[in-house]
Each structure stands twice: as structure tokens, then as C-alpha cells.
N, C-alpha and C positions, 0 to 999 in steps of 0.2 A: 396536439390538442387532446386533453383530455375525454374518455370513453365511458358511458354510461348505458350499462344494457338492464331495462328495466321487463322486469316475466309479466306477462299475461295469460292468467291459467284463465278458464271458463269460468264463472261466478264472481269475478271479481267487481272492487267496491269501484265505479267510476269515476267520483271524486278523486280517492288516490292515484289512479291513472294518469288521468286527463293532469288536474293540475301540477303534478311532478314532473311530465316529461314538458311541459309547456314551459314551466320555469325554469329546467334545466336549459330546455334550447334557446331560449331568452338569456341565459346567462351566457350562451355564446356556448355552450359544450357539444358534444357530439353526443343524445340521447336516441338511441333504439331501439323499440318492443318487441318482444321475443314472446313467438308462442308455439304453441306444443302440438296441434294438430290440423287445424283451420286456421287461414288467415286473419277470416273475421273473428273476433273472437266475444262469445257474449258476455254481456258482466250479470250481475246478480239482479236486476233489474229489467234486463230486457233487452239494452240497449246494443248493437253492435258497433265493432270498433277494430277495424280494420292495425293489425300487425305488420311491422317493418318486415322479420326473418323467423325465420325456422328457428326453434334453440336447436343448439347444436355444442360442439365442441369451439367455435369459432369467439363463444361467447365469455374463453379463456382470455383473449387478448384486449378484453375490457378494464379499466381503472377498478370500477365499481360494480357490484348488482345489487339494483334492487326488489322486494318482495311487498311489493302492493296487494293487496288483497279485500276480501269481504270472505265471510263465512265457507262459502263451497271454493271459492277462488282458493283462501289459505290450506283447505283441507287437499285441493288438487295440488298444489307445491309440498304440502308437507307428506304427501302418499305419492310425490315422483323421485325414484332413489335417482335419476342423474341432476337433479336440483339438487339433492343431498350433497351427491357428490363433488359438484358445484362451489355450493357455499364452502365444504371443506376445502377445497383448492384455494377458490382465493383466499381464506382465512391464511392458508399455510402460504401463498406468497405474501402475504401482509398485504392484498389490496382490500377493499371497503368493501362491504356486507351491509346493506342498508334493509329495514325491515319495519315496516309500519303494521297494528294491528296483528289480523290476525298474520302477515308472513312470519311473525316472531317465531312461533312455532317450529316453522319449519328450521328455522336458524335453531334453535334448541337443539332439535333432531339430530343437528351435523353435528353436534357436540362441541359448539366452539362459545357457548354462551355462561358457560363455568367459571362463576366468581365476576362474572361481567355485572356493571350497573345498564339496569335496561328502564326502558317506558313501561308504564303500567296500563294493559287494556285489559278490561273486565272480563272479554271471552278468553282469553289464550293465560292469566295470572293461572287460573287454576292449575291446566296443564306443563307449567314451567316449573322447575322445581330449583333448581341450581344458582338462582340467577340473583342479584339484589334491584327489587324495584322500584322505584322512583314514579315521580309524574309528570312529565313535560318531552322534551326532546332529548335525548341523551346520545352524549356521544362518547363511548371508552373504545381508546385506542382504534383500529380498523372498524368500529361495528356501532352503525347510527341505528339508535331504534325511534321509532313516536309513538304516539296512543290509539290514534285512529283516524276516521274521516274530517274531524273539525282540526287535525293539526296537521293537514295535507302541506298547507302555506307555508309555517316556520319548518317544518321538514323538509322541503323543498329548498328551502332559500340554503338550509343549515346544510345539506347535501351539496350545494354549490360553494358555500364557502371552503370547505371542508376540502373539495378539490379546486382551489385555490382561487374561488372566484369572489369578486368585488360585489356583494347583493345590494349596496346604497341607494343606487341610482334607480336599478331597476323596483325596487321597493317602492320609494318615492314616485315612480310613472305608473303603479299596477296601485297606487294608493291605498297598499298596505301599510303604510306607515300611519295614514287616516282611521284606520280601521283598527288601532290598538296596535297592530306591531312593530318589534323595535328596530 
């Protein structure tokens, strides 16, 4: 079965949280939050949100990582060099590097986002310099980006597809499909 460790730094957005690892684990995968100091971990709002594991080194033996974020959440992954370090690893094994909003960022940082097509978010285009941007969900090679909070859902489903899962069904009973998506 496919392995999905998704970070929880302090300030993050909780839309991208909550609804990504919801969806992954509805699509049947093995989804994990990983955080950096506290179990609980708050998001930028206030709200607490209780972490699976410690990051660690363990979080090597994952398919994917992804970088959810909100403003101070993105700025604590992009100011932790063993996330750096991270994202460069799995880049260099060819597994998936997922990064919504502001985690773009920190994917820039590990220098693997060069000549990539990435999503366009208003806070993080400025600081990216490398990259070609687009607007929607994108996916080149290893490295899924999105926009932000309003496209938590097709990044979600597009991260399940992407490791090899069937989103149809599950779409049509979360009646996303009512809701405008494809």
C-alpha cells in the first residue's frame, strides 16, 4: 500500500490539512501527519490538531510528502533545513513532492523546482524565481503543486490518482462531482 506523510508545522492552513489527509485515507492509502515539536499542533487560526509521529528520518520510507501550509505554517517548513533536506531526498529517489500554497516555497528552497511548471499563489509567485507558473493543479513529473485553500479538493483527489488510485466513486459519494468537479 501506498505511503503518504503529510508535515504539520505550527501555523498551518486547516483546510489543506484536514481535507487532504481525509481524502487520501478515503481513497484507501496509508496517510500520516508528521510534526516537528508538539503533538498537538496549532494551525493559523487557533485551532489544535492532534499529529500521528514525530518527523524524523522514518519519513524516508514514504511514496509521497506533502507540504500543506498557511503563511507562518509555510515560513516554519521553508526555515527547517531537515525538511529541505527531505524534499531533496525524495526528489533524488523520483518519489512525489506534493506542495500546496505557501509549502511551494519551501520546495523551491531544496532546489528541485527548476524549469518545473508549478501553481500559481499570490503569496509564494513572488518569492519563486525558477519556475513556470500556471493556474490550477499541476503536475510535472514527481512534483504536484496547487494554489491554495479553495483547491484543497481537486489536489487531494489529483494526489490520489497520481498514486494510483481510482477518485470516481469516491467523488461522486463526497458529491464533489455536484459541486463543479470533474
Amino acid at each position: 500500500m501506498k505511503k503518504v506523510a503529510v508535515l504539520m508545522a505550527e501555523g498551518f492552513e486547516e483546510s489543506e490539512i484536514i481535507i487532504i489527509v481525509d481524502i487520501l485515507r478515503r481513497s484507501g492509502l496509508t496517510c500520516d501527519t508528521f510534526y516537528f515539536s508538539k503533538q498537538f499542533v496549532k494551525s493559523m487560526h487557533g485551532v489544535y490538531v492532534k499529529a500521528d509521529q514525530l518527523f524524523g528520518e522514518e519519513i524516508n520510507t514514504y511514496d509521497m510528502i506533502v507540504l500543506p501550509c498557511g503563511k507562518l505554517g509555510g515560513q516554519h517548513l521553508t526555515e527547517n533545513e531537515e525538511v529541505i533536506k527531505t524534499v531533496r531526498y525524495f526528489n533524488e529517489k523520483n518519489k512525489f513532492i506534493a506542495a500546496i500554497s505557501t509549502g511551494i516555497p519551501s520546495v523551491e528552497k531544496a532546489g528541485v523546482l527548476t524549469g518545473k511548471r508549478v501553481a500559481e499563489y499570490s503569496d509564494s509567485t513572488d518569492k519563486l524565481s525558477n519556475s513556470n507558473f500556471i493556474d490550477q493543479v499541476v503536475v510535472d513529473q514527481n512534483i504536484i503543486t496547487s494554489q491554495g485553500p479553495a483547491t484543497a479538493f481537486p489536489f487531494a483527489y489529483k494526489l490520489a490518482e497520481v498514486l494510483g488510485e481510482d477518485t470516481e466513486i469516491l467523488r461522486d459519494r463526497m458529491l464533489y462531482t455536484f459541486a463543479g468537479g470533474k
